[in-house]
N, CA, C and O atoms as CSV, one atom per row, in Angstrom:
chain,resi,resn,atom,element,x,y,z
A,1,UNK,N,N,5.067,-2.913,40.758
A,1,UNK,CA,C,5.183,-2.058,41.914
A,1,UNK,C,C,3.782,-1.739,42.439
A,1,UNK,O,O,2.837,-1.441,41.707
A,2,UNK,N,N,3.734,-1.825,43.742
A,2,UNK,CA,C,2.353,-1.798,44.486
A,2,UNK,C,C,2.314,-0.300,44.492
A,2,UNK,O,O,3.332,0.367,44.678
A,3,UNK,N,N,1.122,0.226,44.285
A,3,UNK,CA,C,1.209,1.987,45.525
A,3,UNK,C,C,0.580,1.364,46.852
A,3,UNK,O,O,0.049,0.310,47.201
A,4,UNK,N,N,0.949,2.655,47.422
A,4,UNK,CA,C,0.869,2.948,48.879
A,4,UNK,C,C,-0.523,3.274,49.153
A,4,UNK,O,O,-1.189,4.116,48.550
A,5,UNK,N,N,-1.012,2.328,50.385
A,5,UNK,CA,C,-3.057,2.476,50.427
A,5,UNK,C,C,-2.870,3.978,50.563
A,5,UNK,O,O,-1.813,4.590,50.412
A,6,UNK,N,N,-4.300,4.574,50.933
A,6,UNK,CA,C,-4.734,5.920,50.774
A,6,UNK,C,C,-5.009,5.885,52.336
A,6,UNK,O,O,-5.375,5.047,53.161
A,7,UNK,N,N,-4.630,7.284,52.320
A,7,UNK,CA,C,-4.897,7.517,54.182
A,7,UNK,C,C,-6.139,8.786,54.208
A,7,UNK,O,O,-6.174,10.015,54.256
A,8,UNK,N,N,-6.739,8.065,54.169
A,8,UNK,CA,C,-8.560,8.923,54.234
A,8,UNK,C,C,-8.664,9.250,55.673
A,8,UNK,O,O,-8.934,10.439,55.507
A,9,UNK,N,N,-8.657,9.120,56.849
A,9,UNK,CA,C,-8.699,9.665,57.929
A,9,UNK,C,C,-8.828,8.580,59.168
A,9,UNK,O,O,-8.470,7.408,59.046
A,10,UNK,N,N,-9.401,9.143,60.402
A,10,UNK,CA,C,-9.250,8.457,61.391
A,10,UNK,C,C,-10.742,7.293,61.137
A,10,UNK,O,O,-11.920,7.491,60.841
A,11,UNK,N,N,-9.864,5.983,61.458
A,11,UNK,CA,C,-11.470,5.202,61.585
A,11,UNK,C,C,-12.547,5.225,62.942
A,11,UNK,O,O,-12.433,5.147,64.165
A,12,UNK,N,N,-13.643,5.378,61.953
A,12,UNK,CA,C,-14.826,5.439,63.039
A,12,UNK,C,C,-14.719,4.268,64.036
A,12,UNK,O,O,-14.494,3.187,63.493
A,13,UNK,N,N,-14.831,4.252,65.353
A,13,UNK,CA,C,-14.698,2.877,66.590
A,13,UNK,C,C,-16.548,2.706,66.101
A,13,UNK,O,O,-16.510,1.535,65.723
A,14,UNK,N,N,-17.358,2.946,65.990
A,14,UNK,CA,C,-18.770,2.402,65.346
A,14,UNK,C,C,-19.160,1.240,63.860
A,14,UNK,O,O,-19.841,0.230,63.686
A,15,UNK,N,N,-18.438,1.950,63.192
A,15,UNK,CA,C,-18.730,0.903,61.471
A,15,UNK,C,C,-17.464,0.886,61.235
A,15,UNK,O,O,-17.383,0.273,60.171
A,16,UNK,N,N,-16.092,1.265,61.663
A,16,UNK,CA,C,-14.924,1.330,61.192
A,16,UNK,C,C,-14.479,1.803,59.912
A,16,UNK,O,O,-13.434,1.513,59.330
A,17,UNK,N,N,-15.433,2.590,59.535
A,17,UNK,CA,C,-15.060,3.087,58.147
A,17,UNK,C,C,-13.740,4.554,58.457
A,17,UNK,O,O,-13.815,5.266,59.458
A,18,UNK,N,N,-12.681,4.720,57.413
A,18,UNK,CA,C,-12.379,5.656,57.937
A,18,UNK,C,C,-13.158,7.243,57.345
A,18,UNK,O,O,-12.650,7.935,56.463
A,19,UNK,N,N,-14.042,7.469,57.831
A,19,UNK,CA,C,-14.549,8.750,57.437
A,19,UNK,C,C,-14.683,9.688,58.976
A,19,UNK,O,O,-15.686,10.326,59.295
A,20,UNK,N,N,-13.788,9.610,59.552
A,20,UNK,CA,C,-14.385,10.164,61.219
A,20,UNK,C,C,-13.976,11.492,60.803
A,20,UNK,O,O,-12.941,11.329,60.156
A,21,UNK,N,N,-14.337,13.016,60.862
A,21,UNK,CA,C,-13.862,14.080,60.904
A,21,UNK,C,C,-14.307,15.065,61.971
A,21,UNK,O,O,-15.213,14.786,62.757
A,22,UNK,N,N,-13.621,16.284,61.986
A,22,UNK,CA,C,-13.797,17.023,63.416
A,22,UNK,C,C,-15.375,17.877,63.060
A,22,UNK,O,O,-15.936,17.874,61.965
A,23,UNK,N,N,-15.664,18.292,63.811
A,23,UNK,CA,C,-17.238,19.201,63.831
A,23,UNK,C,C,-16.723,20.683,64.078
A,23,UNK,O,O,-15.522,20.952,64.036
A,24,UNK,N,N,-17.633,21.559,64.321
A,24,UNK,CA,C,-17.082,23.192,64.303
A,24,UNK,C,C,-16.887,23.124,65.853
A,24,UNK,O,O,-16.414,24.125,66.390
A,25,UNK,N,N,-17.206,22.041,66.626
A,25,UNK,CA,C,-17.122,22.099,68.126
A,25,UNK,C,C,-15.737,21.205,68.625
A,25,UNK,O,O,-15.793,19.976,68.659
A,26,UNK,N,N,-14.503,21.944,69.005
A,26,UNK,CA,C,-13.313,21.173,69.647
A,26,UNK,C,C,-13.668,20.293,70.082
A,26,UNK,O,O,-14.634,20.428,70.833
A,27,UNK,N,N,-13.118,18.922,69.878
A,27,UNK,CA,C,-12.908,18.148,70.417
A,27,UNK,C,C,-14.254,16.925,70.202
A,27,UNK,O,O,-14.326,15.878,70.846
A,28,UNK,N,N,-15.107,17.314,69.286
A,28,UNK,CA,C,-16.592,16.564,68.704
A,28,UNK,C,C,-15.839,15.891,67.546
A,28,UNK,O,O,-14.775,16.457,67.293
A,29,UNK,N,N,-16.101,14.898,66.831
A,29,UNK,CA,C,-16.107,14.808,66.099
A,29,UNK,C,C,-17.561,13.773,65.370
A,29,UNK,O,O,-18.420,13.382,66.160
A,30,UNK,N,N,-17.680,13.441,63.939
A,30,UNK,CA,C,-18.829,13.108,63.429
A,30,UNK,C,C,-17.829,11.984,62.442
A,30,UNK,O,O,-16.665,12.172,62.089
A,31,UNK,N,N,-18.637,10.881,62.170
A,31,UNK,CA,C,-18.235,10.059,61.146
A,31,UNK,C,C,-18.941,9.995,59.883
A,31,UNK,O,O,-19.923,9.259,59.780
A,32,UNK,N,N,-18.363,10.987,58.511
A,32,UNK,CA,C,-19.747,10.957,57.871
A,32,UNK,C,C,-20.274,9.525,56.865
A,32,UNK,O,O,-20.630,9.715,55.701
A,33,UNK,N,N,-20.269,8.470,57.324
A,33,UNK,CA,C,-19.843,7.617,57.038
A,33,UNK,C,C,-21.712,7.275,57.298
A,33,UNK,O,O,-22.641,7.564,56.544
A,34,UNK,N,N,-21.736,6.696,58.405
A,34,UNK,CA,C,-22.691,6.425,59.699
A,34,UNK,C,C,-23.549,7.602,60.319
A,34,UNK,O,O,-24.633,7.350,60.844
A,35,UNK,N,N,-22.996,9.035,60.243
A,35,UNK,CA,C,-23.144,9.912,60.973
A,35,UNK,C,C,-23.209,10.132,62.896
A,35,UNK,O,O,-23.519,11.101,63.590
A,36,UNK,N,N,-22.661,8.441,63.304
A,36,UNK,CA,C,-22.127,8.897,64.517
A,36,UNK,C,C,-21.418,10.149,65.136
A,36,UNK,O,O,-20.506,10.808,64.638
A,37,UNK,N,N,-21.875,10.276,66.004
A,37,UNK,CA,C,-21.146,11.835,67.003
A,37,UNK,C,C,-20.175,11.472,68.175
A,37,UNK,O,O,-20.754,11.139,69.209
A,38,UNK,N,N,-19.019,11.472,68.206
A,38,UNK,CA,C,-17.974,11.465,69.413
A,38,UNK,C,C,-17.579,13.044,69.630
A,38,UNK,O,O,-17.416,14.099,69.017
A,39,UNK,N,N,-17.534,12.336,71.206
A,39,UNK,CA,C,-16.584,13.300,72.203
A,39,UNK,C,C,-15.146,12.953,72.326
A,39,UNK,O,O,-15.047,11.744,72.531
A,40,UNK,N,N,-14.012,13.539,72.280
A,40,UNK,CA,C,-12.684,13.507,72.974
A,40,UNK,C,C,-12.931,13.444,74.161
A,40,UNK,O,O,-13.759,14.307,74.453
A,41,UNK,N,N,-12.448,12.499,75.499
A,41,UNK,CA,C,-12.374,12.547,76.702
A,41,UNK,C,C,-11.124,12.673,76.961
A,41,UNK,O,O,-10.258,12.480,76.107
A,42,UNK,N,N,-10.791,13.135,78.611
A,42,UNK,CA,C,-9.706,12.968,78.667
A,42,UNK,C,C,-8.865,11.997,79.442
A,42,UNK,O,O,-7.634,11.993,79.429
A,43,UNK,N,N,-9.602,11.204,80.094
A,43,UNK,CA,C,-9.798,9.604,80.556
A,43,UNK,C,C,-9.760,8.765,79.694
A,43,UNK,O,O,-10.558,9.144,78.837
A,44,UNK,N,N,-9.219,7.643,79.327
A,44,UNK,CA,C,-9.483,6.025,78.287
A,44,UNK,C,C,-10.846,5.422,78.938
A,44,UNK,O,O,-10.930,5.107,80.125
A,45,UNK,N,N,-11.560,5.344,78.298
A,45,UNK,CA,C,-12.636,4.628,78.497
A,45,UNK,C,C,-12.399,2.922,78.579
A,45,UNK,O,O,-13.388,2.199,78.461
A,46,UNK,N,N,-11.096,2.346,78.778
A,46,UNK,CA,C,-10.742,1.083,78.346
A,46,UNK,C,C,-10.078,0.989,79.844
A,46,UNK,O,O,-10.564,0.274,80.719
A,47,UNK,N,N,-8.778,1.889,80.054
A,47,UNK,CA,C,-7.966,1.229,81.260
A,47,UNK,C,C,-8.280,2.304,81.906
A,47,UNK,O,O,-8.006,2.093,83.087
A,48,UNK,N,N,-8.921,3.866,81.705
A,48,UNK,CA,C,-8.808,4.762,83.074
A,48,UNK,C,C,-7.125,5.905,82.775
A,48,UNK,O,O,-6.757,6.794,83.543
A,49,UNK,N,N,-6.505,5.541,81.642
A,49,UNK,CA,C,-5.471,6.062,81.741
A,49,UNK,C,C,-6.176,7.602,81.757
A,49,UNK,O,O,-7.255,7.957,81.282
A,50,UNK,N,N,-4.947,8.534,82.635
A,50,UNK,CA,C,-5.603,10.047,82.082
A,50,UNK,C,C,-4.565,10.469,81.073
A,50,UNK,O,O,-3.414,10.039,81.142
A,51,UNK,N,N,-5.074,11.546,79.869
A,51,UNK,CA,C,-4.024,11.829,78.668
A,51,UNK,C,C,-4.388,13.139,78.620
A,51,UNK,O,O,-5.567,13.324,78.921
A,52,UNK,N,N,-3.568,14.405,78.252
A,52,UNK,CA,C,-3.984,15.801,77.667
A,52,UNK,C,C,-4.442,15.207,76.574
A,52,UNK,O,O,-4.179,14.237,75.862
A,53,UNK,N,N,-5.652,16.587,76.696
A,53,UNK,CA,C,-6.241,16.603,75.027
A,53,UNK,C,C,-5.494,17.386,74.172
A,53,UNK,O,O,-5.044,18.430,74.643
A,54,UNK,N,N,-5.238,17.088,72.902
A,54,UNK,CA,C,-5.006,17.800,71.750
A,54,UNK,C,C,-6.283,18.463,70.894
A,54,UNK,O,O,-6.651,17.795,69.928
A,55,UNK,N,N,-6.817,19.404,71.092
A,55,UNK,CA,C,-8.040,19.657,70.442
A,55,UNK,C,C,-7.970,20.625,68.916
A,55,UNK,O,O,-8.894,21.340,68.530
A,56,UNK,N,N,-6.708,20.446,68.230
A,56,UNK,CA,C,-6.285,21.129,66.899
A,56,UNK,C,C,-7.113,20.114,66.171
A,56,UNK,O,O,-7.389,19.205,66.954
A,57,UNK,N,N,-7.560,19.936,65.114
A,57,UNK,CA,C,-8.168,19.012,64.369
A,57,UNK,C,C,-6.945,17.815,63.393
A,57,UNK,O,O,-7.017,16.631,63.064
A,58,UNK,N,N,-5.840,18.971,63.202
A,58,UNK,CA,C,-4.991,18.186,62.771
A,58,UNK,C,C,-4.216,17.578,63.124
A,58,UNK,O,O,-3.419,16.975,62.405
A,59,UNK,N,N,-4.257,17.568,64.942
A,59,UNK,CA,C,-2.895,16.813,65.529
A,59,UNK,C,C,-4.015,15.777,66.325
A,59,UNK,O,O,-3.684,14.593,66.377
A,60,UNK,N,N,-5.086,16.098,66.834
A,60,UNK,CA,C,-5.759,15.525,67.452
A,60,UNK,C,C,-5.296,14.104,67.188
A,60,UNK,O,O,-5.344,13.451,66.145
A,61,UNK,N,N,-4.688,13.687,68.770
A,61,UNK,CA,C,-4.334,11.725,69.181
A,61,UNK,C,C,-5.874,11.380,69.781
A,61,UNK,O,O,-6.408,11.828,70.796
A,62,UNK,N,N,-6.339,10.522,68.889
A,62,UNK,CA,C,-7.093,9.971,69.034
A,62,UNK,C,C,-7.447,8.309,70.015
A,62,UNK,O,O,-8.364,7.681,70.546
A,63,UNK,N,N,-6.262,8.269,69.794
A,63,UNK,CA,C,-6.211,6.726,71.060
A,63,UNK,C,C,-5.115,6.776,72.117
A,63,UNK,O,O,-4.098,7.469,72.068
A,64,UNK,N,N,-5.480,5.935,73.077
A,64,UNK,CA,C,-4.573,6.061,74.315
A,64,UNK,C,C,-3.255,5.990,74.164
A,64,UNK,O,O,-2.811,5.259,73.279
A,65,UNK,N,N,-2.602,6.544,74.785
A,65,UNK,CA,C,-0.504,6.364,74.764
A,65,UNK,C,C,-0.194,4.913,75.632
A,65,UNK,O,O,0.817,4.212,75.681
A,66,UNK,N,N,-1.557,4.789,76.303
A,66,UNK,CA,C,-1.678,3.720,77.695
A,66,UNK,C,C,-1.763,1.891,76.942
A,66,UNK,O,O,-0.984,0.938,76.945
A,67,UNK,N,N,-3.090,2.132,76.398
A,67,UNK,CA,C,-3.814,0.549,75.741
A,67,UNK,C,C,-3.818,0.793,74.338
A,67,UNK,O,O,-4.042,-0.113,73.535
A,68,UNK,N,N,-3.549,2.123,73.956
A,68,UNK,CA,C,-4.142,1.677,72.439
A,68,UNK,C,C,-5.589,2.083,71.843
A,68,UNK,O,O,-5.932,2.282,70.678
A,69,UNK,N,N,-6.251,2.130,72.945
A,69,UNK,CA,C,-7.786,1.820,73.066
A,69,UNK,C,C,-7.910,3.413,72.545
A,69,UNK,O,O,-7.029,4.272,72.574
A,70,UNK,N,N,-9.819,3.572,71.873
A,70,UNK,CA,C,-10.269,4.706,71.619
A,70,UNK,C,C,-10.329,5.765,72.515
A,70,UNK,O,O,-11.088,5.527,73.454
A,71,UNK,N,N,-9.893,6.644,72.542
A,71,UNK,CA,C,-10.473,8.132,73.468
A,71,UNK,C,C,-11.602,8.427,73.135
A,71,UNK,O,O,-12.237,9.287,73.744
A,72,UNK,N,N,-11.982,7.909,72.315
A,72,UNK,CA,C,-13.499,8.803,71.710
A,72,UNK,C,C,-14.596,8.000,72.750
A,72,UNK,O,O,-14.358,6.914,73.277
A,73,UNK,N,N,-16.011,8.889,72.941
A,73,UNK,CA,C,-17.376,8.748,73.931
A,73,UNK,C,C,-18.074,8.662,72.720
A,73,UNK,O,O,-17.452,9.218,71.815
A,74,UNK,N,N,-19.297,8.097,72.321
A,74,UNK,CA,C,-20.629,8.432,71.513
A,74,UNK,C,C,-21.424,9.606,72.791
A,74,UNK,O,O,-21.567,9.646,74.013
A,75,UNK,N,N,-21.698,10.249,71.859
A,75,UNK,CA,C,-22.166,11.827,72.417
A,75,UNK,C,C,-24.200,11.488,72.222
A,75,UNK,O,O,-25.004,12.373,72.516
């Protein structure tokens, strides 16, 4: 019997590691991985879709409902 992979968090769109977590600032987050810095937008940086932000740390949708594509900016 296999186990089930481990769900460590959202992956960084920079090194793809998943270490991306939120900062004390809504809607920032940091990868401590790399130590890249993202913004939540509320535009897709891919197709233009517009999306509400979720800025809770724990519900926060991180990719488009549209493409798929990252919401996240490098800050």
């Amino acid at each position: 019997m296999t186990e089930p992979a481990l769900n460590l968090g959202p992956e960084c769109p920079h090194c793809h590691e998943p270490w991306l977590r939120p900062t004390a600032v809504p809607g920032h987050y940091r990868c401590v991985y790399c130590l890249q810095r993202y913004e939540l937008v509320s535009v897709c940086p891919n197709c233009g879709e517009h999306s509400t932000i979720v800025r809770m740390s724990t519900t926060a949708i991180v990719a488009c409902n549209n493409c798929h594509g990252s919401m996240l900016v490098p800050v």
